[in-house]
N, C-alpha and C positions, 0 to 999 in steps of 0.2 A: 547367519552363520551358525552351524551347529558345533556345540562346543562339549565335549565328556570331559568329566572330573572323577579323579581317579586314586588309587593308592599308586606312589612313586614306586617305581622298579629299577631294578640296575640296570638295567640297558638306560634307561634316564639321565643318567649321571652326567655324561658329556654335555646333555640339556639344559640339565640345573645350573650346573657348573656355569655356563654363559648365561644365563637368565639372571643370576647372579647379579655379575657382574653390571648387567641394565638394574639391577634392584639397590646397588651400589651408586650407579650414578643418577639415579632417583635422589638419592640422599645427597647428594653433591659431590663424592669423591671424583677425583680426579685421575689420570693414567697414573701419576706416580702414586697412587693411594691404593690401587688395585692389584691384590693378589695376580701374579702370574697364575694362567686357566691352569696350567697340570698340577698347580698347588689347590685351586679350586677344586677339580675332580678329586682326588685324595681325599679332599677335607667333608667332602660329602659323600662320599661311599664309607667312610669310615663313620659319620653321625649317622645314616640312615641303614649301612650295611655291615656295620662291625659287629662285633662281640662282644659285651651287647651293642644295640643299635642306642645313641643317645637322644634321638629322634623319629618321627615318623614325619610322612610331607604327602599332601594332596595334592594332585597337578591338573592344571585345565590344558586341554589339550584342543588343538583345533582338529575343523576335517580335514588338512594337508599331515595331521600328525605333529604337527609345531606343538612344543610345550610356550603356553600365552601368559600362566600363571600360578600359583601354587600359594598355600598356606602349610609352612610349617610349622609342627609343633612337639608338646612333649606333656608327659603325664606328671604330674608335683606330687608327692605326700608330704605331711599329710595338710589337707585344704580345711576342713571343717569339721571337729571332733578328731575321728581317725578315717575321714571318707580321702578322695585323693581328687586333683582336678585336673582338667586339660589345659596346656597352657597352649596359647597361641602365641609363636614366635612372632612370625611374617606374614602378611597377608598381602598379596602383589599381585596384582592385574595389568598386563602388558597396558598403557595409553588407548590406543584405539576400540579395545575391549571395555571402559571404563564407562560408568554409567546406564550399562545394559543387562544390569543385575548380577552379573558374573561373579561379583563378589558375596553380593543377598545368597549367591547358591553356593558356596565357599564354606560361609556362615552358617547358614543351615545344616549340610553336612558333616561343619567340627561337633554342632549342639546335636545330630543325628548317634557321632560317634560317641562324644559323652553320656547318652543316655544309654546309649547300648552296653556301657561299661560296667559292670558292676561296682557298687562305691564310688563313683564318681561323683560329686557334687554339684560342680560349676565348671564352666568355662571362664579364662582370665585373659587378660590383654594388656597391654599399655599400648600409647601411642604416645608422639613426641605435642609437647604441649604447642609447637610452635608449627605445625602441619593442620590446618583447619581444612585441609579434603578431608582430611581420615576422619577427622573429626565430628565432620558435619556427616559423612556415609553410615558413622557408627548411631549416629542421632537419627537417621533417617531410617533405620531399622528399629527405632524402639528404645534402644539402649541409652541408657544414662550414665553420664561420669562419675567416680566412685573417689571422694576424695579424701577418705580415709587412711592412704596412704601413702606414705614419703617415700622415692624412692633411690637407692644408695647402688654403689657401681665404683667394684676399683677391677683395675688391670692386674691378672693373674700373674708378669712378670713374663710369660712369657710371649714369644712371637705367635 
């Protein structure tokens, strides 16, 4: 299967939007746990297409044109001195795509885009400590755990 990766475009949006929603119930949410999709679409044309954008998102696209999966992200200052880094939100490979590199090539084109950045440092990540796929895909590329950091998370109060 021939698969392009690409920068997200507004025509996307409806795609994301339901891609989502699979990247949600990956994590275990359930229908009461899920945004309604036209609250979805909004919420992502406004991060990736507002004024400013608070994101940017790469997408795998299949050859029918299906979006299969996306990593999104955002830029941090400052990372290291006054340089700035890329941060990696999400990194999601539809199930049947998985294990056929699709995400090695994901990877390589965040660390493509951070180099091309001027200033840019690092690329950063988290994953949940209790997910050993991601874990072990992120070790199968090289990468090592970084445990110099705790990290903290309150709810901004609103919906």
């Amino acid at each position: 299967m021939s698969l392009t990766i690409r920068p997200a475009e507004k025509r996307d949006v409806p795609a994301m939007a339901e891609l989502i929603e699979e990247i949600e119930r990956f994590y275990g949410a359930t229908d009461t746990d899920i945004q309604p999709l036209e609250e979805r679409r909004t919420q992502v044309e406004e991060a990736l297409f507002g004024s400013p954008p608070l994101a940017s998102a790469l997408l795998v696209e299949d050859e029918t044109g299906d979006i299969v999966g996306l990593a999104a992200y955002s830029f941090l200052w400052p990372a290291a001195g006054s340089s700035h880094s890329l941060f990696l939100k999400e990194l999601y490979v539809r199930n049947t795509l998985r294990r056929q590199g699709t995400g090695a090539r994901l990877m390589d084109e965040l660390r493509a885009i951070a180099a091309g950045r001027p200033g840019c440092s690092r690329v950063e990540w988290m994953t949940d400590s209790d997910n050993p796929g991601a874990r072990a895909f992120y070790k199968s590329l090289g990468f090592a755990e970084f445990d110099g950091k705790i990290v903290y998370r309150v709810d901004s109060g609103t919906a």
